[in-house]
C-alpha positions as CSV (number, residue, x, y, z in Angstrom):
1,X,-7.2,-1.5,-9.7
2,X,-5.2,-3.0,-7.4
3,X,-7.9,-3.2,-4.5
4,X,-10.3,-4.8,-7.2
5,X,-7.6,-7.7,-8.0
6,X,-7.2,-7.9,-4.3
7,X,-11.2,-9.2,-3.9
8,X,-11.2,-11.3,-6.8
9,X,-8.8,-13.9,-5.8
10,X,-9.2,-17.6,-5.3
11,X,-9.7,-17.4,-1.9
12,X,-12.2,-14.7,-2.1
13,X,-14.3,-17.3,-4.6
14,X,-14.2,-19.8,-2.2
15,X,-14.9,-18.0,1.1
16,X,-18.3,-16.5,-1.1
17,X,-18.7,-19.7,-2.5
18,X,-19.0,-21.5,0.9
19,X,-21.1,-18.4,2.5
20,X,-23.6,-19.0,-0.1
21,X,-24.1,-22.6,0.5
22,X,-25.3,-21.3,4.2
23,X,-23.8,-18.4,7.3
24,X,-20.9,-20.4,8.5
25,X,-18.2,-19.3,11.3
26,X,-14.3,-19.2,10.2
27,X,-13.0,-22.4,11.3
28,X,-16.0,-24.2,10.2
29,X,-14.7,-22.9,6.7
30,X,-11.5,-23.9,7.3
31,X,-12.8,-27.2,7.7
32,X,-14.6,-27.7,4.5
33,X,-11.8,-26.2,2.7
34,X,-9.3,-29.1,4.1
35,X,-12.3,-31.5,3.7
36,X,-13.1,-30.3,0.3
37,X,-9.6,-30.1,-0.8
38,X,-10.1,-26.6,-1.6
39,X,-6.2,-26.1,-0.5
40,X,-5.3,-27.8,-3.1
41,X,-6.3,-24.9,-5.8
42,X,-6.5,-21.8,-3.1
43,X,-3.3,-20.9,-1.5
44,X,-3.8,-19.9,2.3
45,X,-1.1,-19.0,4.9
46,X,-1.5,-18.3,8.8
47,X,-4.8,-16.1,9.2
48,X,-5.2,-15.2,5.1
49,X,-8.9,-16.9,5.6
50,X,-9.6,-14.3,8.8
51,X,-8.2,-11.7,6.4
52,X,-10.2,-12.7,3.5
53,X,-13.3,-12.5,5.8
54,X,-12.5,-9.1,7.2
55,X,-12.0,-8.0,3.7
56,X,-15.1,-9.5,2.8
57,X,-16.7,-7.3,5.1
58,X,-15.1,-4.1,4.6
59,X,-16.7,-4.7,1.1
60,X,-20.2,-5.4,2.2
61,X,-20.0,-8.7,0.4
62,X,-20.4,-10.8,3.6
63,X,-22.0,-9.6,7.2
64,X,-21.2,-10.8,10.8
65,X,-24.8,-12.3,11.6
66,X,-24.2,-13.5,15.2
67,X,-22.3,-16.0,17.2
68,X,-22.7,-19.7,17.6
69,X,-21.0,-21.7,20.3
70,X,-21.3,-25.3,20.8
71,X,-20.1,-27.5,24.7
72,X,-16.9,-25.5,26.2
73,X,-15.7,-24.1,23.2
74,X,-15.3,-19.7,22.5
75,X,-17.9,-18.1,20.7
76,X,-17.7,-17.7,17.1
77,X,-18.8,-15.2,15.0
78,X,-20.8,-16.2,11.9
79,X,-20.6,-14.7,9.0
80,X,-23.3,-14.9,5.9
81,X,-23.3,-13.3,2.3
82,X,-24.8,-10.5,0.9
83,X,-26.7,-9.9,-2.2
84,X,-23.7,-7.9,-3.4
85,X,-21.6,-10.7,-2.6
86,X,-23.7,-13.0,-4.2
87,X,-23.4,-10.9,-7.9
88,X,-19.5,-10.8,-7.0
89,X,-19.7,-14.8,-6.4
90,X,-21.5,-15.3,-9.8
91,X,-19.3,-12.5,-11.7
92,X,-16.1,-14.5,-10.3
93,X,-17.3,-17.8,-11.4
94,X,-18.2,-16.4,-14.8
95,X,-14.5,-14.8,-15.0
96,X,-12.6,-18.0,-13.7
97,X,-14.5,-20.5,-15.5
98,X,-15.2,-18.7,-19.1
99,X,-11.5,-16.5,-19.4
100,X,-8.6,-18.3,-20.0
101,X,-6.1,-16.7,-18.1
102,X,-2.4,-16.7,-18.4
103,X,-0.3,-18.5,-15.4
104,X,3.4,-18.5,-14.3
105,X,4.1,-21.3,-12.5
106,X,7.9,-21.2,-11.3
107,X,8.5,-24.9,-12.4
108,X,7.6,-23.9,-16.0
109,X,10.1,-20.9,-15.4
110,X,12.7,-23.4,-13.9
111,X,12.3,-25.1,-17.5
112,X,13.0,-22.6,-19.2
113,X,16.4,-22.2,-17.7
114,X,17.4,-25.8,-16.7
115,X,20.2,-26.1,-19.3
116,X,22.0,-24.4,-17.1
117,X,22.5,-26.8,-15.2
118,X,24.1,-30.1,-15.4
119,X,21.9,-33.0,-17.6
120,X,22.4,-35.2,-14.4
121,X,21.2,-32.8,-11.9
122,X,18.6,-31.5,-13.9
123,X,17.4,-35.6,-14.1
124,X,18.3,-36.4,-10.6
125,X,15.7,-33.3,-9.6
126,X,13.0,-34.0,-11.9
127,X,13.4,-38.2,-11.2
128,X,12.7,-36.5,-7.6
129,X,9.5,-34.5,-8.6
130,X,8.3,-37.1,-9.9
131,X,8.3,-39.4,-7.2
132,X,6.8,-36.8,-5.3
133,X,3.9,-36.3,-7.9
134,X,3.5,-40.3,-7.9
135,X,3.2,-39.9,-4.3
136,X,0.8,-37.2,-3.9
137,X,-1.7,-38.7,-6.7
138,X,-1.6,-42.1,-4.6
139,X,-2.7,-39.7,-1.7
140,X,-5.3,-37.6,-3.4
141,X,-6.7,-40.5,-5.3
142,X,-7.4,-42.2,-2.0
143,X,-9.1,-38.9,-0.3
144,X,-10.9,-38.4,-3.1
145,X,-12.1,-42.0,-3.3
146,X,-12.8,-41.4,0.5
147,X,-14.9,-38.2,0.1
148,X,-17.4,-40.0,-2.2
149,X,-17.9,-43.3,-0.6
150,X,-18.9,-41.0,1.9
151,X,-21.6,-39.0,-0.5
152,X,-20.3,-35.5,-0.9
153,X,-21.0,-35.1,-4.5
154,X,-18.3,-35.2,-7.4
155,X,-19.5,-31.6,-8.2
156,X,-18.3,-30.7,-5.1
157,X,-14.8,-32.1,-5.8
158,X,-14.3,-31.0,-9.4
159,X,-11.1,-28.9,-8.9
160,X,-9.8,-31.4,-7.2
161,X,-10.3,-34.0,-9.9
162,X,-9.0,-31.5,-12.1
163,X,-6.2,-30.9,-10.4
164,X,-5.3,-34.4,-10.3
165,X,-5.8,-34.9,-13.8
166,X,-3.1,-31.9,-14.0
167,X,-0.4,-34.1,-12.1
168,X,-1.0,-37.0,-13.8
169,X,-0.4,-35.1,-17.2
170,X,3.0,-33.7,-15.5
171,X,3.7,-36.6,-14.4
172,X,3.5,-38.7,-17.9
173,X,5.2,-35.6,-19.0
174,X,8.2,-35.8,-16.7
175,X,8.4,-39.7,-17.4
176,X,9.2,-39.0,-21.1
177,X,11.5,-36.4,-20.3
178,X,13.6,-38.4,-18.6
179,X,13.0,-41.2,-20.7
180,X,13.8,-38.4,-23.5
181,X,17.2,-37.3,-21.4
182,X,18.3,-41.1,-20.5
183,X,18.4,-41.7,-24.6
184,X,20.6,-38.1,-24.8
185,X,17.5,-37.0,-27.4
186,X,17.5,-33.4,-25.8
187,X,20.3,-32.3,-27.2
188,X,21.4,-31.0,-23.8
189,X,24.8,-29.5,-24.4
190,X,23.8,-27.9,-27.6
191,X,20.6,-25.7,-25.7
192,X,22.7,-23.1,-23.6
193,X,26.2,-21.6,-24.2
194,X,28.2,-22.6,-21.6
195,X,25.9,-25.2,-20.2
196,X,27.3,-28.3,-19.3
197,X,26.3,-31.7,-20.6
């Protein structure tokens, strides 16, 4: 079971997703995945992508199909999908897109618990994730903007227009919270024994 949930992650959607579209070396992926804004929904650390790929392989759901090299640079290896990666691909997409699934993100697990804290601190820290928010949907709103004035398709971009749509829904969220907590509507020192108001 735990090998299964291991293939079918996020990262294993979009390395399938990108070998479909045509055989494609590692960093070229890596590339569309910052272009893309695939990072924004697919977490990746240090060499997870060359992992992912190697896993890929193990499975028989992608293939080393050569090398490439273009001026100076090292050889690559390329790497295209299988016809069992392409049935994984399609059973992944109809998971992710047709299951609801059940998420725990820690900031929803810091809510639950932030009575512990002081009101003020607990306003100070969200006042400060939402600047943040503010300033990362400025970003993303330009990049985005960028990515179709220069033709990549808005199908091509849809989780990250979703994913914007998710901050700007947190951050309405967090406005009225604070607007909520300013007006002393949250009955802050009544939530938690002990807790401090």
């Amino acid at each position: 079971m735990a090998a299964r949930r291991a293939r079918r992650t996020p990262l294993t959607l979009a390395v399938l997703s990108l070998l479909n579209e045509q055989p494609r070396h590692p960093y070229e992926m890596q590339a569309l995945i910052r272009d893309r804004h695939i990072a924004d929904v697919v977490r990746m650390r240090g060499g997870s992508l060359y992992d992912a790929i190697a896993r890929l392989t193990d499975l028989g759901l992608a293939e080393a199909t050569g090398t490439s090299r273009a001026g100076a640079r090292p050889e690559r290896t390329v790497y295209a999908i299988t016809d069992a990666g392409r049935a994984e691909l399609r059973s992944l997409l109809r998971e992710y897109l047709g299951t609801r699934a059940e998420e725990y993100p820690v900031f929803a697990a810091g809510l639950a618990h932030a009575g512990h804290l002081p009101r003020d601190e607990v306003q100070a820290l969200l006042r400060t994730r939402a600047d943040e928010l503010e300033g990362r949907i400025e970003e993303v709103a330009s990049n985005l903007a960028a990515a179709l004035a220069a033709g990549i398709p808005k199908a091509v971009l849809l989780e990250t227009d979703y994913a914007q749509a998710l901050r700007r829904a947190e951050l309405a969220w967090l406005r009225e919270t604070l607007r909520a907590a300013e007006a002393d509507e949250l009955g802050w020192g009544q939530s938690f024994e002990g807790a401090k108001s």
